[in-house]
N, C-alpha and C positions, 0 to 999 in steps of 0.2 A: 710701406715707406712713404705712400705719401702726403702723411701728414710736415712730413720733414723739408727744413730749408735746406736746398744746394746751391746757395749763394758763398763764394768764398770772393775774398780779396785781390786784387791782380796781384798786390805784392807778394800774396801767401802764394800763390801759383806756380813765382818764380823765380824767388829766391835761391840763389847758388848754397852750395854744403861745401862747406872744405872735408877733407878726406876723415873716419875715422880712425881714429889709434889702435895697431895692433902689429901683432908681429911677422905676421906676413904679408909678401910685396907682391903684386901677380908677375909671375915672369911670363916673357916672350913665348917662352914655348908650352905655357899652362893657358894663354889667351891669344892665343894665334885662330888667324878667323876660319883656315880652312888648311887643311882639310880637320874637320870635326875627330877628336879620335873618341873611341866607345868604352864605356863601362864597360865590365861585365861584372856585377856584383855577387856572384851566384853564391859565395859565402854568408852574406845577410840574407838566411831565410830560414824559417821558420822563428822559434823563441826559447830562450832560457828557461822559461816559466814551465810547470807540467801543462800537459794539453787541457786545453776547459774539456771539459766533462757535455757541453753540447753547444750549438751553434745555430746560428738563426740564417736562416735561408727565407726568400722572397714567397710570398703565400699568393695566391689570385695575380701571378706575374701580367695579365694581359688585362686586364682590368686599369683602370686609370684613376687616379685619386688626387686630393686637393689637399693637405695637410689634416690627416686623416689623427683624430683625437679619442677617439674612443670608438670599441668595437664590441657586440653583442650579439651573440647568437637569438633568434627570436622563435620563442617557445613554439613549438607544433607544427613547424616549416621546416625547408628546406634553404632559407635566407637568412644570410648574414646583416646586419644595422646598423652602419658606418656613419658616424658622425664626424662634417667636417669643419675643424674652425678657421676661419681665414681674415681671425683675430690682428694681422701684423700686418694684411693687406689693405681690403677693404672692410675690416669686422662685418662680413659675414656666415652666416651658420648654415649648412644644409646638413641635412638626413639623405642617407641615402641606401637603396638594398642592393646585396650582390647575391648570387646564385652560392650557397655552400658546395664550390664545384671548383676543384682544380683548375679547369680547363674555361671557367666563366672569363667573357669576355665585355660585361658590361654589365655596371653601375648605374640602377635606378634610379632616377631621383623623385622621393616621397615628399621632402617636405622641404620649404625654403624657411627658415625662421622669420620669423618678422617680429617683427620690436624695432625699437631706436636704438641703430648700432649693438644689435641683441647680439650676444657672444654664449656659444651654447656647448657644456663642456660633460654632458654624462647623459644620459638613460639608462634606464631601468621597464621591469615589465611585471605589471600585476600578477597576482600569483593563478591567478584563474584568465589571464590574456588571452587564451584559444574561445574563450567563452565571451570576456567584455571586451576585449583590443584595446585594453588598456596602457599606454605608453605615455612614460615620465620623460621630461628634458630637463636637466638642470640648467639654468643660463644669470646671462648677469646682462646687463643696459639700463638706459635711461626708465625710469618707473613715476609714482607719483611725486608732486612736487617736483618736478626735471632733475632729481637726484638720480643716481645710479642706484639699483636694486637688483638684488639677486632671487632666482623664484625657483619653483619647481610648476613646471605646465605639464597638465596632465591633458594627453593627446588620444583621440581614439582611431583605431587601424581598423577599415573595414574587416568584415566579416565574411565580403565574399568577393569575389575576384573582380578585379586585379589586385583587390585589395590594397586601397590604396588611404590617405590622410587626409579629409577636411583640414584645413586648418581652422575653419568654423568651431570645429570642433574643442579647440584650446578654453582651459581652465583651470586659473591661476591657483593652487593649492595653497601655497604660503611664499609671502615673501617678506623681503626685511632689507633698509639700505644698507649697501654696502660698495664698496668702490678700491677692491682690491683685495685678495687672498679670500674670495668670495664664496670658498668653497660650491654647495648647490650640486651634491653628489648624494642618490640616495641607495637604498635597497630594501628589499621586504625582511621581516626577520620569521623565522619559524614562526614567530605568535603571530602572523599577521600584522603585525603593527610596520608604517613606513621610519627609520631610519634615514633621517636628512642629514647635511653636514653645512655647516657653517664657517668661515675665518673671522679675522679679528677687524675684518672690513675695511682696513688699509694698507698702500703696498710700500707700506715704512715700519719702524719695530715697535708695532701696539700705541703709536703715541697718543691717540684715544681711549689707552687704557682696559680696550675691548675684554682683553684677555680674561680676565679673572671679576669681569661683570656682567653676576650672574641674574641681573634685572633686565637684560636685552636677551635679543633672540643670535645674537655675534657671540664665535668662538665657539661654537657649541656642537655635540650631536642631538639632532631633536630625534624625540620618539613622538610618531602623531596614531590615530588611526583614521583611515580615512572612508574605509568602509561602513562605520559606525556614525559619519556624520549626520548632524542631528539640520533637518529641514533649513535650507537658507544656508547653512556653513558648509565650508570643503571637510573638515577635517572635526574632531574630536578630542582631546588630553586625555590621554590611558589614564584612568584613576591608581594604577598601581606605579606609576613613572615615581621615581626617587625622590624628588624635590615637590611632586605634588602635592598646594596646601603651605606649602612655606613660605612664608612673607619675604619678600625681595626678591624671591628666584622664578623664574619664569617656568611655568608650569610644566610646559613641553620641554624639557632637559632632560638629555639619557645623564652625560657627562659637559665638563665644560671644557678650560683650560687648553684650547686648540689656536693657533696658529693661522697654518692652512693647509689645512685637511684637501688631500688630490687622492682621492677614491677611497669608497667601502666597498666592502662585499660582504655577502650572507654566504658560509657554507650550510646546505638544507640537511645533511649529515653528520656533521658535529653541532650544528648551531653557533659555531664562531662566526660572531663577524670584526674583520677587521679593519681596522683605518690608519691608510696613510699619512704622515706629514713629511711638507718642506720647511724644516729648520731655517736659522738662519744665518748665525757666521758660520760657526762649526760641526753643526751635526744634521743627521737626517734622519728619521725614526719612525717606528711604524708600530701601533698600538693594536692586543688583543680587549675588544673593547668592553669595559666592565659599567654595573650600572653604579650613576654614583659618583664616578671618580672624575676628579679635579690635573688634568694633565700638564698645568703647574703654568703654561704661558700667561704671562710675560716676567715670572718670577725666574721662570725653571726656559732652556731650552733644550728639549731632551732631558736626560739628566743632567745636564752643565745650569749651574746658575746663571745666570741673563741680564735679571734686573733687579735684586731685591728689595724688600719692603711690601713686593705687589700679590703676593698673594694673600688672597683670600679667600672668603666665603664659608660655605656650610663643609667642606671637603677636604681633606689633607692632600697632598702632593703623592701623582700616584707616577711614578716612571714610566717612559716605553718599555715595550716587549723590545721589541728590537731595534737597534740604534745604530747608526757609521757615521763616522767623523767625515771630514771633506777630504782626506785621503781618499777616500772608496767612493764616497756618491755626493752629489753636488746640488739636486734634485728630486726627491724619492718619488714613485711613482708606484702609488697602491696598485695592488693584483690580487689573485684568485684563489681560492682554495683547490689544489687540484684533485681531479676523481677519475681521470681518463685510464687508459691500458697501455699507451705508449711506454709510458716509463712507472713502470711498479714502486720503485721506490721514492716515488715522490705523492705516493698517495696519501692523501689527507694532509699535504705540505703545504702552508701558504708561500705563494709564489709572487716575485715583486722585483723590481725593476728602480731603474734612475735614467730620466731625462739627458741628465747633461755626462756623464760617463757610459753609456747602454750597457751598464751592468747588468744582469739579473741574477736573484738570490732567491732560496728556498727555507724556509724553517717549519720545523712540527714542532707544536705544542700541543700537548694532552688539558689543556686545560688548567692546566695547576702549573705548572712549568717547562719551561723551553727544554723541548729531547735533543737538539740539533739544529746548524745554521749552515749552509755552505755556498758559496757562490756558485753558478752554474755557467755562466755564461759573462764572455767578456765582448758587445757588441758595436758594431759600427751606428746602432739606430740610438736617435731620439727618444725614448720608451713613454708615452703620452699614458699610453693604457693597456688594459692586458681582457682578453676574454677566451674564448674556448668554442672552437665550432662543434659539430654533429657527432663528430670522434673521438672527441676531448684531445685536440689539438692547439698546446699552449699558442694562442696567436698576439699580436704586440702589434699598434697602431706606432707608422715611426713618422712620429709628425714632421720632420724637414726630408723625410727619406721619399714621401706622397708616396706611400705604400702601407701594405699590411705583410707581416714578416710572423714566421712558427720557429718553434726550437725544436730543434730536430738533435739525433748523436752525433757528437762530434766525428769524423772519419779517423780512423787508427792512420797513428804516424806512420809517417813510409820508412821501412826497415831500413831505406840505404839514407834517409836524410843524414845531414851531416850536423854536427853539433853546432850550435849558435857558437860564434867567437867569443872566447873569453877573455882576449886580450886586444885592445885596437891594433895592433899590427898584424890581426888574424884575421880584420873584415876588409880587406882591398883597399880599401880607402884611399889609403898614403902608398906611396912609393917608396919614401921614409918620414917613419912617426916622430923619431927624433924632432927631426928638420922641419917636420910638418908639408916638405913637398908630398901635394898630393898624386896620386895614381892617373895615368893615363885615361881622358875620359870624367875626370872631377874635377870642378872649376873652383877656384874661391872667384868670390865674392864681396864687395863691399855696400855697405846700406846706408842712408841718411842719418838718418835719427836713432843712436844709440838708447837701450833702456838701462834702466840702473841693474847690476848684477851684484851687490857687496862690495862694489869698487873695481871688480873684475872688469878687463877689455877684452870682447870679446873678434873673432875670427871666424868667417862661415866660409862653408863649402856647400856643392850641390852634384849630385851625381843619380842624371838621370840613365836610365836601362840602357844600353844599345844607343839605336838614334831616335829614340823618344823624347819628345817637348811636353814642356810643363805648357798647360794652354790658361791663357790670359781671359777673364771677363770678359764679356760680351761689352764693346764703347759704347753700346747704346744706351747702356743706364749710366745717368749721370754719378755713379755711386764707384764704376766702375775699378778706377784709379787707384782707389785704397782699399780693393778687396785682394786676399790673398787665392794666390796661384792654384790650379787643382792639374798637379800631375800623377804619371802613371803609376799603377802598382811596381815596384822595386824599386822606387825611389828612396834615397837616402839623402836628409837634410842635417847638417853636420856643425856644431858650433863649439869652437875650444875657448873656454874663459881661462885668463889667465891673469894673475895677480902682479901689477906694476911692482918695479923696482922701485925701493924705499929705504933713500939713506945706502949703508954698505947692505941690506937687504936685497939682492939680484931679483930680478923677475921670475915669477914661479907657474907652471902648468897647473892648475887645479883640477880639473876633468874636461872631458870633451862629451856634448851633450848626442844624441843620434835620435833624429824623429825617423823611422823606417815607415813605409808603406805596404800591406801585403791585403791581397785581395778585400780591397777599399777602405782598409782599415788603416789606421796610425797606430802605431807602438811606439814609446818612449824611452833610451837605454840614456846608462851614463857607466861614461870610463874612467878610473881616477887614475891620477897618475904617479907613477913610483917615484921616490926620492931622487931618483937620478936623472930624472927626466926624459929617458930613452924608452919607454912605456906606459899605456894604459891599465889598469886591470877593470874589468865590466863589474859594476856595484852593484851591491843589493839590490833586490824589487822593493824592499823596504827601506832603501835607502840607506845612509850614514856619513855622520859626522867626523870632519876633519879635526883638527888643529893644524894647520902647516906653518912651520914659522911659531908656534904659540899661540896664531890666530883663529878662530874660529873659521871653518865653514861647513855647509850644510851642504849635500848632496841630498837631492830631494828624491819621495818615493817615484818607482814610474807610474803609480796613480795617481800621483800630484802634478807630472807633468801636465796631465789632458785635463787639467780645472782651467787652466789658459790655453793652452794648445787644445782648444777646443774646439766640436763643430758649428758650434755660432761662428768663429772666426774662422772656419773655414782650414784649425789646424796650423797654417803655415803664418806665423806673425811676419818675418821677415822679408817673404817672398810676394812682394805687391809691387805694382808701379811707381809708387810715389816713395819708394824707397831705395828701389834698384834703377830708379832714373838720375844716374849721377854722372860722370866724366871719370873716367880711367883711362890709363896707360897703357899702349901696346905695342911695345917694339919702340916705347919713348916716344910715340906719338899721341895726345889726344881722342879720345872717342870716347861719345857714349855708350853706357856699359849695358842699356836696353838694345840698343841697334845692334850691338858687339854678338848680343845674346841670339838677337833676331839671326843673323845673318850665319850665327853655328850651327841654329836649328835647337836650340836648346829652349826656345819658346814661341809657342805660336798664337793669333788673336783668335778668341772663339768665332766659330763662323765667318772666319776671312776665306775667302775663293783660292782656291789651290794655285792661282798663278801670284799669289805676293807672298808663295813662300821665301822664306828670307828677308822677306822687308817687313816694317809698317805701318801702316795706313795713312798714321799721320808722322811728323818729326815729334821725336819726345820732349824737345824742347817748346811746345806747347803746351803738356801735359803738365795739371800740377805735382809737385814733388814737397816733399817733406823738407823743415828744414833741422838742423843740428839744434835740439835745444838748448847748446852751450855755446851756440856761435853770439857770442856779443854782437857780433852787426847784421845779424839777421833782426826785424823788426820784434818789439815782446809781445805781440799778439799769438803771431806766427810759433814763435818759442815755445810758449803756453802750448799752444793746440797741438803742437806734434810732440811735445812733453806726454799730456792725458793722453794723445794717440796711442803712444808706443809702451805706454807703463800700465794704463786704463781701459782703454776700450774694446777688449778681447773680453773684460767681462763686463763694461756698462756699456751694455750696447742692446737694442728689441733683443736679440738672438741671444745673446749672454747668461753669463751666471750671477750678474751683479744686484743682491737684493734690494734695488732703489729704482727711483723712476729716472734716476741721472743718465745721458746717455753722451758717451764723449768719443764717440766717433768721429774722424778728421772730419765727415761734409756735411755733418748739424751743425747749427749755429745757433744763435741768437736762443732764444725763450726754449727751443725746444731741445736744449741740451737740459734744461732744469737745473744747471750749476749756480748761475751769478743771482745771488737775491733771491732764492729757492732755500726753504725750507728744510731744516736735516731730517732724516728720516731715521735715523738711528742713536739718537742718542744729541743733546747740545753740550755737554761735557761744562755745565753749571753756568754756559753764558747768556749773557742777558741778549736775549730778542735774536739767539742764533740765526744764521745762515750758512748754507753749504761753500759758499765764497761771498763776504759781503763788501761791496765796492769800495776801497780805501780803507776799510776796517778791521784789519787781522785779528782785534780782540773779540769780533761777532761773526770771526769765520772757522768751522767748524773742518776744513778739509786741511789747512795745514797743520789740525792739531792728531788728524789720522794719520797725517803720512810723517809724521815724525815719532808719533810712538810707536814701541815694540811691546805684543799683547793684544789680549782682546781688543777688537777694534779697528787695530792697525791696517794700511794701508799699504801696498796689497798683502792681502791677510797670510799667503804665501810664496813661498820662493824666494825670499829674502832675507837676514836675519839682523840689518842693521838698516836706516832709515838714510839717505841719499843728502846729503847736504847741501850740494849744488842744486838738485832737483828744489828741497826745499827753498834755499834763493830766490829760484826764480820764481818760484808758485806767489813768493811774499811782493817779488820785483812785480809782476805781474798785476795783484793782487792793489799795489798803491799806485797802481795808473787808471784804475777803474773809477769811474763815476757813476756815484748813486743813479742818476738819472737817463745813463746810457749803457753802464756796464752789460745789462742782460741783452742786449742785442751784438754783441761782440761773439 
């Protein structure tokens, strides 16, 4: 983070929120400051869902790690090859070996990358490495011409003990610029021949057309040999590679039409290899890889069409093997072919993963056609990358988890568990559902800055275990304030949207959302509620559509909750500082509803001394706070930024899911949010000399023509099913107070 500005404005700091609209009032005896009364939630737990089929548990627990991205077992050892990126820090890269030993308690460190800000995302290992110590890195940084370039550096590992890496040693095999979906993932294939991966070398939708041009070395999988190099060169062009000899295509092409490719693998037993991609609005897919074929980007995304017109070249349009919408994965994250004895039926399965959901999935294919697809695992991890130690033990790099994690069988339900509630008057919550008093032990709560829901207002609650505190950020990061809460396992965070009255139309319940917490993990339910309004019933895991009224609404999947209630954001959007620092009522007196919190015990500062329990540290009336962005007399900068806060920056943010470089997190500013006078990345939708917001120019701004249509494109792509009109307003209000010449630093 510290490329990032944390300069904000006094006025944004501290500006007042009037209260938001909804249908319940905190009473007296729901926000009285002591004595604290307790949960006990013991009805929320376990899941509706049947039990996953296996689960991932911490692997080399005692072992310590840095955002750990790829992991390798290293041919003819007893050592694992952990590579770490620390890409969002200081873009550094290390290598490092651990003992393939349960009980290891320390991480070697081999190798420090060096480059200019080298960012180094895979290895690989010749296929005779016990013999030459041959060792790949794929990385991406500053190269010739001070362009960014992505390479593959072939690295040599002693032969004899301690067996360790010259970096002398390094020599650059191939590279090619690229400055985003950089691919630079390789693997050996049965022939011998190396297996490289490629993107489309920017981290926007092909707008250099990389995709489907097939005269560079972008989008592609190369096939080289490198053993066969001829005196003076790294590498050699297989004379029998596909395209070899064809005018216009580059010689080294297995396949083209890639994206951004995030892992190959070789199985050395079927001769599959396969290769990941990350999609980009709505799908994520993952190719059994043929020679030849044209994988259709930036025409095709996945099988969904994208961009037409753009396809080209010598190849027709060949579909992924396997494919999920942003329901299921947000992120794909190639994996392995497995061969182990843990689990029989997963032999010869290719096995894969998703970053931003820690799903993992399994599929066999014979080669001519997919026999089978089934998820396996539904995880708390980051899934970076996937490898296999000494015992063919699936292992998973969980890059924000600074760990290494294996899947292990799920445990058999406990006979006496009780059934997940099927109706919200069955999970404790409320005292009455009706009424929406809630249970002894459950607070509502009010926030600053409403998001758009369909027009819905919504109402939260929070109901922490017993007398367990949600524990606040650490104040020492300036970033602190607008990050969300991390409380304990049985937490339940509770939100009823409810449809205003309109006209002789009365006010109506739509659902009540429920983020649950169980051994570190989030799950996401929703209750819909009967015509009568005196209950919920627990909805589909598939979700489903209303009409209430005639009206449309959508109750989304519970896989679709965690695409924003995600681990970038930490899960909890509405549980931050700058949101729950507002004024409420208690017994009809005034008080801050953070000190209010403090002093029940329902929140604590990270790393505060055990004598200021109940207080803290500083008045929250210092701290900045969010403001209403439909309060008119709050200032329109302020408006803006906690608008993109509260609707945006859970996925454009470093940590997110949002596929741009825009990042609109409350404490960037100026240039390095990439919004004002920044370039679209996806698309200018026919306008002359777009921008993503261009200062006084709504006809050359490209963001409020996303957030008002519904469709591909659209803004946010889910969770909504109509486009916020006030929201819109203001973005325009906003939008004609900007000046060419100062807007991007605002």
């Amino acid at each position: 983070m510290s490329s990032m500005s944390f300069f904000l404005p006094v006025r944004f700091l501290r500006s007042a929120v009037p209260a938001v609209a909804g249908s319940v009032v905190l009473s007296a005896a729901a926000a009285a400051a002591a004595p604290r009364a307790e949960w006990r939630g013991s009805r929320l737990a376990g899941s509706p869902d049947p039990a996953p089929e296996m689960v991932a548990v911490r692997a080399y627990a005692s072992v310590l790690l840095k955002r750990p991205v790829a992991v390798e077992r290293e041919p003819g050892s007893n050592r694992l090859f952990v590579l770490e990126n620390l890409a969002w820090d200081v873009y550094r890269s290390t290598l490092k070996a651990i003992p393939d030993d349960p009980d290891a308690r320390e991480a070697e460190t081999l190798l420090e990358i060096p480059g200019n800000g080298e960012v180094a995302y895979s290895l690989c290992f010749h296929p005779r490495y016990p013999e030459n110590g041959f060792l790949y890195i794929g990385s991406n940084g500053v190269g010739p011409g001070e362009r960014h370039h992505s390479r593959l550096v072939r690295y040599t590992v002693a032969r004899t003990a301690p067996f360790g890496i010259d970096p002398a040693s390094a020599l650059t095999i191939i590279e090619w610029p690229s400055n985003g979906h950089n691919g630079a993932a390789a693997c050996f294939g049965s022939d011998g021949m190396l297996y490289v991966t490629s993107g489309d070398g920017t981290p926007n939708g092909d707008s250099d057309l990389a995709g489907q041009d097939t005269g560079s070395l972008l989008a592609k999988v190369l096939r080289i040999d490198v053993d066969g190099a001829p005196a003076g060169q790294t590498y050699r062009v297989p004379p029998d590679n596909p395209f070899a000899g064809q005018a216009g295509v580059r010689p080294e092409t297995w396949a083209y039409g890639l994206r951004n490719p995030w892992r190959i693998t070789h199985d050395p037993e079927s001769g599959q290899i396969w290769v990941g991609q990350n999609g980009q609005d709505l799908r994520e897919f993952a190719h059994l890889l043929e020679s030849g074929a044209n994988y259709g980007w930036s025409e095709y995304e996945g099988s969904r069409p994208f961009q037409p017109g753009r396809l080209r070249g010598p190849a027709p349009f060949t579909p992924p093997t396997l494919e999920h919408d942003h329901a299921q994965a947000r992120s794909l994250t190639g994996g392995i072919v497995y061969r182990g004895k843990k689990f029989p039926a997963l032999q010869g399965a290719y096995v894969y993963g998703d970053y931003g959901t820690g799903r993992v999935w399994a599929a066999r294919h014979d080669g001519t056609r997919l026999l089978w697809q089934r998820e396996l695992a539904d995880t708390p991890l980051a899934i970076a990358g996937f490898g296999t130690n000494a015992a063919g033990d699936i292992l998973m790099a969980d890059h924000l988890g600074d760990a290494l994690a294996r899947l292990e069988p799920a445990p058999a339900p406990s006979p006496d568990r009780q059934p997940f509630p099927a109706r919200l008057s069955e999970t404790g919550l409320f005292a009455s559902v009706a009424t929406q008093e809630p249970a002894a032990g459950v607070y509502s709560y009010r926030i600053n800055a409403p998001s758009w829901h369909d027009g819905a207002v919504s109402d939260y609650w929070l109901a922490l275990p017993g007398a367990a505190a949600a524990e606040m950020p650490n104040t020492g990061d300036p970033t602190w304030v607008w990050k969300s809460w991390t409380p304990p396992d049985g937490t339940a965070v509770v939100q009823t949207l409810t449809r205003p009255a309109e006209g002789d139309t009365p006010a109506r319940r739509l659902e009540t959302r429920l983020l649950l917490k169980q051994e570190a993990d989030w799950a996401a339910y929703a209750y819909v509620w009967n015509d009568s309004q005196t209950d919920a019933e627990l909805a589909p895991a598939a979700g489903v559509r209303l009409s209430p009224g005639g009206r449309e609404w959508t109750v989304p999947a519970r896989s679709e909750c965690v695409l924003c209630h995600a681990r970038g954001a930490n899960y909890l959007l509405s549980l931050t500082a700058a949101q729950i620092n507002r004024e409420i009522e208690v017994d009809a007196a005034p008080v801050n509803q953070l000190s209010h919190w403090a002093a029940l015990g329902l929140i604590r500062e990270e790393d505060a001394p055990p004598e200021t329990a109940g207080t803290l540290r500083q008045p929250p009336d210092t701290w900045p706070r969010l403001v209403d962005p439909h309060n008119a007399a709050a200032p329109i900068d302020d408006r803006a930024r906690a608008y993109f806060a509260v609707n945006c920056s859970h996925c454009h943010r470093h940590e997110g899911g949002g596929n741009s470089r825009m990042d609109l997190s409350p404490w960037v500013t100026g240039e390095a949010r990439h919004l004002v006078d920044a370039r679209p990345q996806h698309g200018d939708y026919g306008m002359p000399d777009a921008r993503i917001i261009a200062p006084g120019e709504p006809g050359r701004s490209v963001l409020p023509v996303r957030v008002s249509s519904r469709g591909p494109g659209q803004m946010p792509p889910v969770g909504v099913s109509s486009f916020d009109p006030r929201g819109l307003g203001l973005i325009f209000e906003w939008l004609g107070t900007l000046k060419p010449d100062s807007g991007a630093s605002r």
